[in-house]
N, C-alpha and C positions, 0 to 999 in steps of 0.2 A: 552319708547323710549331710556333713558337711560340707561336702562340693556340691551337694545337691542346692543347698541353702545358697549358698555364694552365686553359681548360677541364678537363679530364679531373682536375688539379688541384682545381679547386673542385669539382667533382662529387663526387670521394672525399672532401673534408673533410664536404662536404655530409654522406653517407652515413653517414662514421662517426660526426658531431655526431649525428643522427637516429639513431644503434644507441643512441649513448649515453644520449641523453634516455628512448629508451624502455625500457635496461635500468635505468637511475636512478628512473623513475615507472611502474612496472609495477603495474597493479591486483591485487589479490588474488584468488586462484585460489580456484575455488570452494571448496575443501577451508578455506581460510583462514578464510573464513566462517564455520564452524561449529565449537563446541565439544563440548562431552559436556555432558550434562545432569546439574543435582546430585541432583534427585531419580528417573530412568531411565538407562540406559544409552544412549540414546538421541543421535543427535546433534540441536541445534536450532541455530539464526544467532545469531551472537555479536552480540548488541546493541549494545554497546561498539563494534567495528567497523564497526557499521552504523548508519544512522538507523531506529527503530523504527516504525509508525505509530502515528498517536494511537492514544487508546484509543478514544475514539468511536467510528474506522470501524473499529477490530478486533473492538469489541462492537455493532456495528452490527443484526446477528441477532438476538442476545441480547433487546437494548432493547425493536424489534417484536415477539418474541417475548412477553418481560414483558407488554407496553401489550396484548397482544390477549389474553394469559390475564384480565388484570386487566378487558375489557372482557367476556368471555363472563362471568366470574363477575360481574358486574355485571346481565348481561343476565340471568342464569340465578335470582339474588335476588329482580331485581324486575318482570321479563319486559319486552317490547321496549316502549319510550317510544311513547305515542299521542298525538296532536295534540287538543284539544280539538275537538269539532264548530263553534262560532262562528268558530273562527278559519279552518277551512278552508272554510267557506261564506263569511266575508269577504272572502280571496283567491283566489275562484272555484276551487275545488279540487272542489266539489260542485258 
């Protein structure tokens, strides 16, 4: 009866340590996340409470975007690069 008490004992400390730690370190609710925006009404993720991603992979699109404009107008200038005829009858190409 005695161990039985002691058990049930520690269980409840257990339980209410464990309520406590999780009402103490409780993550922020998604609402928490997010602010109003300064220039829309909008909401967007408060950055400040969050870690951001770089900019690289947020502009990730963007860049290939850029580099494949910048290659068609390149292409479209000076029309697609030829290989000279000696060099590809040197590497068996012909």
């Amino acid at each position: 009866m005695r161990l039985e008490k002691f058990r049930k004992f520690q269980n409840n400390t257990r339980i209410f340590r464990q309520r406590h730690v999780d009402s103490t370190h409780t993550r922020p609710s998604a609402i928490q996340w997010l602010r109003q925006s300064h220039y829309t009404h909008d909401m967007i993720i408060d950055e400040d409470r969050s870690m951001p991603l770089p900019t690289f992979i947020r502009t990730g699109d963007s860049y290939f975007a850029e580099k494949e404009h910048h290659l068609n107008s390149m292409v479209k200038a000076k029309g697609l690069p030829t290989l000279p005829y000696p060099w590809l009858k040197l590497n068996g190409f012909i």
